[in-house]
N, C-alpha and C positions, 0 to 999 in steps of 0.2 A: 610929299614925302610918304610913301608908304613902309611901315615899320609890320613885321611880321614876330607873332613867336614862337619860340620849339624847343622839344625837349632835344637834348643829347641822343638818346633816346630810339628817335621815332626816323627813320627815315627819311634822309635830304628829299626833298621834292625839287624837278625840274620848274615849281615857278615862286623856290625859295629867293632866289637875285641872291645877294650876295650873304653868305652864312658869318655869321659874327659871333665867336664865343665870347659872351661876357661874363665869366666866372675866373675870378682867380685859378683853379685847378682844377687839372683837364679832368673832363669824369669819367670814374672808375670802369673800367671793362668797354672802354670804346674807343677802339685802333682811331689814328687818327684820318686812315685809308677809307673805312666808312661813314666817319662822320663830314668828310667833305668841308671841312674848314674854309673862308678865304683868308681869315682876320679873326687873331686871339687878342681881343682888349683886355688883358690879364688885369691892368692899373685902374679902368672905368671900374671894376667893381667894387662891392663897400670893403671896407677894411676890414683885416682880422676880427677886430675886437668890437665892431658891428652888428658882422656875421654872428659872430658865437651870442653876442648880448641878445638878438633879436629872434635866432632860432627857429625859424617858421612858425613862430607864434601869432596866429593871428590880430591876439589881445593886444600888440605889441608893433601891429601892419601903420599905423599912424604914425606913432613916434620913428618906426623906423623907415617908414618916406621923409620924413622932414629931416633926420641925419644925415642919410645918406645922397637928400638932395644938396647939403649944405655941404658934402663931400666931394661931390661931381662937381660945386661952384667953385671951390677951393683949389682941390691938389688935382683933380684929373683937366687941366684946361689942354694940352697935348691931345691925351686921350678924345676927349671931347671932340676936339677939330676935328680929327681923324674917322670918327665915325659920323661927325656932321655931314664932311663932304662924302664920303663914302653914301650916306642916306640923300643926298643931294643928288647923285646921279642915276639913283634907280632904288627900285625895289630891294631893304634889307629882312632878314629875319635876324633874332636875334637871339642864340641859340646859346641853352644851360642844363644844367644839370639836376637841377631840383627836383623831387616826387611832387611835391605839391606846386600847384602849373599854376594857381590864385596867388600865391601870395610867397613870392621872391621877387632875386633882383630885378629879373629881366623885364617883369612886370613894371616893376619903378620906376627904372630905366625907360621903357617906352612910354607911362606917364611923364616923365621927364622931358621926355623929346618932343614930344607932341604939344606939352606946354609952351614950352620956352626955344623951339628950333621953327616951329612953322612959319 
């Protein structure tokens, strides 16, 4: 399972494999024409009130893996499959919108996957 990550951002590369937006909301100022979408997991990402409690605070980067992992075991099992098999047949990135590229979801997220999907 190769898991990739990127910003919103930064331009699709030809050896992204398959582009996964995992942010609840699409980010700001970026058509959907160039960011090359295949797959918006809107539901994989943490919840509203997560989100806002956690803040890209780094002080905060612990408590809020262990939330948001016991979020993705819960309410995202759909979701979950869906990116499972998706990351089963090749190369994914998994593509968001945050400034800070250390410490969000997508980063959790692929700790996540690498744990518990290999």
């Amino acid at each position: 399972m190769q898991i990739w990550l990127k910003r919103a951002y930064d331009p699709p590369g030809s050896q992204d494999g398959t582009r996964i937006l995992v942010d609840r909301l699409w980010p700001r100022g970026v058509s959907k024409q160039k960011a090359k979408i295949d797959l918006w997991l809107k539901e994989i990402a943490p919840s509203d009130s997560l989100r806002k409690w956690f803040n890209h605070d780094p002080d905060k980067w612990e408590g809020f893996k262990e939330k948001y992992y016991r979020e993705l075991t819960s309410d995202q099992n759909e979701q979950m499959a869906k990116l499972k098999s998706t990351a089963e047949k090749g190369r994914v990135t998994l593509v968001f919108g945050a400034k800070d590229e250390r410490f969000n979801n997508a980063v959790a997220l692929k700790e996540y996957l690498e744990e518990n999907l290999s």
